[in-house]
C-alpha positions in Angstrom: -37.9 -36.3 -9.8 -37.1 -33.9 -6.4 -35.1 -31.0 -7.4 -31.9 -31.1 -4.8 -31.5 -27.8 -3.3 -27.6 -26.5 -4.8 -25.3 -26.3 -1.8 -23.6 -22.8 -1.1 -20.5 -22.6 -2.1 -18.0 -23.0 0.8 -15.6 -20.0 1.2 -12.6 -19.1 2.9 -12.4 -15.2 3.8 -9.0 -15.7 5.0 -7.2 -17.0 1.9 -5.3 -15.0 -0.4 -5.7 -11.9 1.9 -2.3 -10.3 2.4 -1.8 -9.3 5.9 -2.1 -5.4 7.3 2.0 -5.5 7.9 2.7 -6.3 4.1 0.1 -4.1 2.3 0.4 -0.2 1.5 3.0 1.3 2.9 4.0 -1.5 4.9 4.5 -3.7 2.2 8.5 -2.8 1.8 11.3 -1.8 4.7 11.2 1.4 2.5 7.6 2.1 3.7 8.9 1.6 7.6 12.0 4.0 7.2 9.7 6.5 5.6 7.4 6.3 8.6 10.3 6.5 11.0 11.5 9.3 8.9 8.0 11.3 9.8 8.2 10.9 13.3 11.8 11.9 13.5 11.0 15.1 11.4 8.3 16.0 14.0 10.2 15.1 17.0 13.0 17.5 15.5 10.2 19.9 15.0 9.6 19.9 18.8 13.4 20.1 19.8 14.1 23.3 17.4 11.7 25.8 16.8 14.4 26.5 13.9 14.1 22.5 11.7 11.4 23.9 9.6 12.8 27.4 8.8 12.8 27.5 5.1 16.6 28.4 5.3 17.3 25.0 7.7 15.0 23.2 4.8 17.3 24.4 1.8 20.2 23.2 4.4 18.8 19.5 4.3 17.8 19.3 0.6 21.7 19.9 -0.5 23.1 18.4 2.6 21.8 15.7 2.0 22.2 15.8 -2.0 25.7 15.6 -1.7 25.6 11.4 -0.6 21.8 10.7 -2.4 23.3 10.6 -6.1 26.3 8.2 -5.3 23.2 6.3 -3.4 21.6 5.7 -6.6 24.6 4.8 -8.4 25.7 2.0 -5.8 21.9 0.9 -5.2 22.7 0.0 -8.6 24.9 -2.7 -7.6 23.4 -3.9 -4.3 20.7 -5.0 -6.2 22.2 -7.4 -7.8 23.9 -8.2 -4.9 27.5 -6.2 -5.2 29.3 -4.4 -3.1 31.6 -0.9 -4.6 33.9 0.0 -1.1 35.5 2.4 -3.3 32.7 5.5 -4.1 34.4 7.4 -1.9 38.0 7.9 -3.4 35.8 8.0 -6.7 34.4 11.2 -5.1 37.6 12.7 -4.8 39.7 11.7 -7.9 36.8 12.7 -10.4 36.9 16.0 -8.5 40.2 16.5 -8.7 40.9 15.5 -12.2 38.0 18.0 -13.0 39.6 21.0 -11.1 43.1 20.1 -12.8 41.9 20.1 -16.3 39.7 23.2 -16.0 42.8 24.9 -14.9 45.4 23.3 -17.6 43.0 24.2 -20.3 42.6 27.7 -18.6 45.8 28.5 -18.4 47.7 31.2 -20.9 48.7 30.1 -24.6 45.9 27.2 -24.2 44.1 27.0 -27.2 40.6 27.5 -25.3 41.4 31.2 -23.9 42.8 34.6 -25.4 44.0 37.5 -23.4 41.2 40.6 -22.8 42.9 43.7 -23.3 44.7 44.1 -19.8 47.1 41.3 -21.1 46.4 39.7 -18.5 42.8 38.2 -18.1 42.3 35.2 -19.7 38.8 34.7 -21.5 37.6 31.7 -22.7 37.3 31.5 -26.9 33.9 29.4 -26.2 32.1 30.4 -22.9 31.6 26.9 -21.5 33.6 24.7 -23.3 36.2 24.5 -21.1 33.5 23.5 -18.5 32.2 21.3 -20.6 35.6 19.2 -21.2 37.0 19.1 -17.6 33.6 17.5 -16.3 33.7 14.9 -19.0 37.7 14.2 -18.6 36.4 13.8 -14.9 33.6 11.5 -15.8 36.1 9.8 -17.9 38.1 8.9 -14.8 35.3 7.2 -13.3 34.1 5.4 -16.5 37.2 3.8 -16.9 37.7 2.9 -12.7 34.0 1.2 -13.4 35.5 -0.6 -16.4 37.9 -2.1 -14.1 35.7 -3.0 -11.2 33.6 -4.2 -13.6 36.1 -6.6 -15.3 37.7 -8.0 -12.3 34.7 -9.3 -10.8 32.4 -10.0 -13.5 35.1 -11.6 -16.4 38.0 -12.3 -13.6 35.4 -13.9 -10.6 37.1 -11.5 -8.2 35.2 -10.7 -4.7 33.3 -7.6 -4.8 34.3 -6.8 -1.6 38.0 -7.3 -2.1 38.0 -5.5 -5.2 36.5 -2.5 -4.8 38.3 -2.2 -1.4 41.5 -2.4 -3.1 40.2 0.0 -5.6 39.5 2.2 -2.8 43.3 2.6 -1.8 44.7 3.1 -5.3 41.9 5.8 -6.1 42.8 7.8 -2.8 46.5 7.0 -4.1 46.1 8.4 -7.7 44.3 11.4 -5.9 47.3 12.0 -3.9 50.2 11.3 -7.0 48.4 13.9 -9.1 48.1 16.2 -6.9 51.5 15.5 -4.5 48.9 15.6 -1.4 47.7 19.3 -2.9 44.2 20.6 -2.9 43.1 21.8 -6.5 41.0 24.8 -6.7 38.1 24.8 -9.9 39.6 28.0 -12.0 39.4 30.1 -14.8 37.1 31.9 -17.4 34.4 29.1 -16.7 34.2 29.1 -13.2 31.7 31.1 -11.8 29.4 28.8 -14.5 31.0 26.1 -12.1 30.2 27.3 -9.2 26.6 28.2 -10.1 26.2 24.8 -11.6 27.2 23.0 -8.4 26.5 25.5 -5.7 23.6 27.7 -7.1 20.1 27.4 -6.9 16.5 27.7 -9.1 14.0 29.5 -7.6 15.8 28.9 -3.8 15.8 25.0 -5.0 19.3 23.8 -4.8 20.6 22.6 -8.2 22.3 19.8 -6.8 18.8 18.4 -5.5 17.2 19.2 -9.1 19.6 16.7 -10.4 19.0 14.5 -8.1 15.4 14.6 -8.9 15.9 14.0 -12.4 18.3 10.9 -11.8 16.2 9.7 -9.4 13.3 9.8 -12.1 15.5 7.9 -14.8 16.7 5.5 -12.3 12.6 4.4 -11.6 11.9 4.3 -15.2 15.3 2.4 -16.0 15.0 -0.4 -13.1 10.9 -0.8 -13.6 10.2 -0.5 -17.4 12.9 -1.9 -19.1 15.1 -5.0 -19.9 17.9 -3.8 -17.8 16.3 -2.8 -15.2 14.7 -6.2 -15.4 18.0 -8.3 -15.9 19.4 -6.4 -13.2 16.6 -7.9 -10.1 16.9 -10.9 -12.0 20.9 -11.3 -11.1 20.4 -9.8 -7.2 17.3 -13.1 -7.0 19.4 -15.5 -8.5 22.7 -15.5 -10.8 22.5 -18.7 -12.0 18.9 -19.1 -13.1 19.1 -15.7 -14.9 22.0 -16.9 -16.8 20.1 -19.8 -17.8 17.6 -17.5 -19.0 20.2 -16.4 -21.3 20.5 -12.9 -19.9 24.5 -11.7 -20.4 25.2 -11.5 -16.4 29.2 -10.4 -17.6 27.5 -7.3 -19.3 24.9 -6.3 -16.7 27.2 -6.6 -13.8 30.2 -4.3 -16.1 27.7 -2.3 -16.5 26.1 -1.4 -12.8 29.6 -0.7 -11.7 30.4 1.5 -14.5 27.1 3.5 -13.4 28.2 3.7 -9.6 31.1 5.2 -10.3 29.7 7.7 -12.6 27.5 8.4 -9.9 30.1 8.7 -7.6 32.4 10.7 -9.9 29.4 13.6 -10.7 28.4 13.4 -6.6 32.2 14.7 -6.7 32.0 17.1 -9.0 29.2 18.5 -7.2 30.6 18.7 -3.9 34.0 20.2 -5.1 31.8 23.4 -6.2 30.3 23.5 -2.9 33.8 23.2 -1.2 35.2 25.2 -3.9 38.2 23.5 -4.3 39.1 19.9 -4.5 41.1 18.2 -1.9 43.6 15.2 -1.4 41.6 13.9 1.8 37.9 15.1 -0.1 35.1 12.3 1.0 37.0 10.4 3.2 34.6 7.5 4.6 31.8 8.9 2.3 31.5 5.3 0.9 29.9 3.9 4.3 27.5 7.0 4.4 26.5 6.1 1.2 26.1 2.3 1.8 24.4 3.1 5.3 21.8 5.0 3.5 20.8 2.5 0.6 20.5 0.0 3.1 18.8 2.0 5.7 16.1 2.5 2.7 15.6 -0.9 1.9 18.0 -2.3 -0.4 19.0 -5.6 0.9 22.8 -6.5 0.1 21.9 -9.9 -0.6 20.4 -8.8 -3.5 17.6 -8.5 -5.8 15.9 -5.4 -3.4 16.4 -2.0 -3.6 15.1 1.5 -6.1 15.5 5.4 -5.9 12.5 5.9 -3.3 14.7 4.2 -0.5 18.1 5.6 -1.5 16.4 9.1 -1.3 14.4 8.5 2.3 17.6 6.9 3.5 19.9 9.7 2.8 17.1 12.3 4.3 16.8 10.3 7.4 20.7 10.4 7.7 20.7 14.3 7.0 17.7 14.6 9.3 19.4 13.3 12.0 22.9 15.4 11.6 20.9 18.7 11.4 18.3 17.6 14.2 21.3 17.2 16.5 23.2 20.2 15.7 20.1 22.6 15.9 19.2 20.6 19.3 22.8 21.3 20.2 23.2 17.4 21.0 27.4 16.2 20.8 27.8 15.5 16.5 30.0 12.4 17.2 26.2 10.5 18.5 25.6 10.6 14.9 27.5 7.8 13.9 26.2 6.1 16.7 22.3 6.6 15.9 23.3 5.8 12.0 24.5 2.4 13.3 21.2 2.0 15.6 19.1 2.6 12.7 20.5 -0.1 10.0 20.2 -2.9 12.6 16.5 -2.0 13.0 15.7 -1.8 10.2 17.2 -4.5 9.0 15.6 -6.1 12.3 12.0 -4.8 11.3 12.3 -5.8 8.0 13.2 -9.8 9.3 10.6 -10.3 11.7 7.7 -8.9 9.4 9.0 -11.2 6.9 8.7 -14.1 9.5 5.1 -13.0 10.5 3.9 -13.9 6.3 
């Protein structure tokens, strides 16, 4: 009997290659923005002999600080397709609240000071603790403000958007009842710890950028290697069919809120030691900066998209842009302008390489 000669198997190079546009760097809107962000910083380059000046590069590391952390905090809640309008006052009120309490519990006959010998300097009984208190009773604002975002749209079914907007306007109110329209100024034995907390620097790094590092590090490991993080892209791809799967959508979404506006509350903190006071009108509109940026980096607000890389590149491309025209001596008011320009293309971008699969 002939031996048949075996046939060659018939292959198909083209199948199950992913095209150049969504591999490597390309493979996310993130990737795009990051790119865009590169050219920009070299076209800046050109137009200022002064952008890379170590000095202009501190500048844009806190500048831009002061928006990235509330940008992780309400990435938190795009991705499962949310909205929080109301980071902003959040800003402001946990601010102020701070500043109040450090100077109540600084004031003479408080239980946390004595008087130095002069009679009239008061020094605190525990260096710190009074620090210590008036940043939790400001983080204790914002907790409970996310409780209640939380609760109305997650147990009550209320929009996200009409919720958090309203929320918004009785923030900024609360802000302005406390303080009858009044800045207040962070005070007392613990300050200058304050101010160096907020304002200082390691080693010419800007504190408030270590913490963002370090947040921004948690918020990875949070959102890739555990359950939450996992529930939470399960809710922003589809509601229903991760209820079914029997994950607690009630408690997830309670708690992404209650973590934007503890992000929102310490990005306040933060900026009132910069500003060095606290007041009434403090991050007025910050709440679209913040937005702009997480979805200039890639998180979509239909859900189920998003993470720290592109919150961080899209508040650097936002501060990038600020100082690029200032040191280029270009009109500031074209910022908001360019801002607007960039989230339509790359929202744009984004579309038509998902068309081109």
């Amino acid at each position: 009997m002939m031996a048949m000669p075996l046939e060659s198997p018939v292959t198909f190079s083209n199948v199950g290659k992913i095209k150049w546009w969504r591999r490597g760097i390309f493979a996310s809107q993130t990737g795009y923005v990051l790119l865009a962000l590169l050219v920009l910083m070299v076209v800046m380059h050109f137009a200022s002999p002064y952008f890379f000046t170590e000095g202009n590069m501190q500048n844009v590391a806190k500048n831009f600080s002061f928006i990235a952390i509330a940008t992780l905090g309400i990435t938190f809640v795009i991705i499962t397709g949310g909205i929080d309008l109301s980071v902003g006052s959040m800003m402001c009120f946990s601010a102020m609240i701070t500043s109040m309490v450090m100077i109540e519990l600084s004031a003479p006959g408080s239980v946390f000071v004595h008087l130095a010998a002069d009679g009239k300097t008061a020094v605190a009984n525990v260096p710190g603790l009074i620090l210590v208190i008036s940043v939790l009773a400001g983080l204790c604002a914002a907790l409970i403000v996310g409780l209640v975002n939380g609760f109305c749209i997650a147990v009550l079914g209320l929009s996200p958007f009409v919720t958090t907007l309203g929320m918004l306007s009785i923030v900024r109110g609360l802000a302005y009842v406390v303080s009858n329209g009044r800045g207040s100024f962070p005070g007392g034995p613990d300050a200058d710890y304050f101010y160096a907390l907020t304002s200082g620097d390691v080693l010419g790094v800007p504190a408030p950028f270590i913490y963002l590092v370090i947040l921004a590090a948690v918020m990875a490991v949070v959102l890739h290697h555990t359950s939450f993080g996992r529930h939470v892209f399960a809710l922003g791809g589809n509601e229903k069919a991760a209820e079914l799967t029997g994950i607690s959508v009630v408690r997830v979404k309670i708690e992404v809120y209650v973590i934007c506006a503890l992000a929102a509350g310490l990005q306040g903190i933060i900026i009132s030691g910069w500003l060095g006071s606290a007041p009434a009108n403090m991050a007025t509109s910050y709440e679209l900066n913040v937005i702009a940026a997480a979805v200039i980096g890639g998180a979509n607000l239909a859900g189920g998209i998003g993470g720290p890389l592109g919150a961080i590149v899209g508040c650097v491309l936002l501060e990038v842009i600020r100082n690029g025209l200032v040191l280029a001596q270009v009109n500031s008011y074209w910022q908001q302008t360019l801002v607007g320009v960039i989230i339509i293309l790359a929202v744009l971008v984004d579309r038509i390489r998902s068309r081109m699969t």
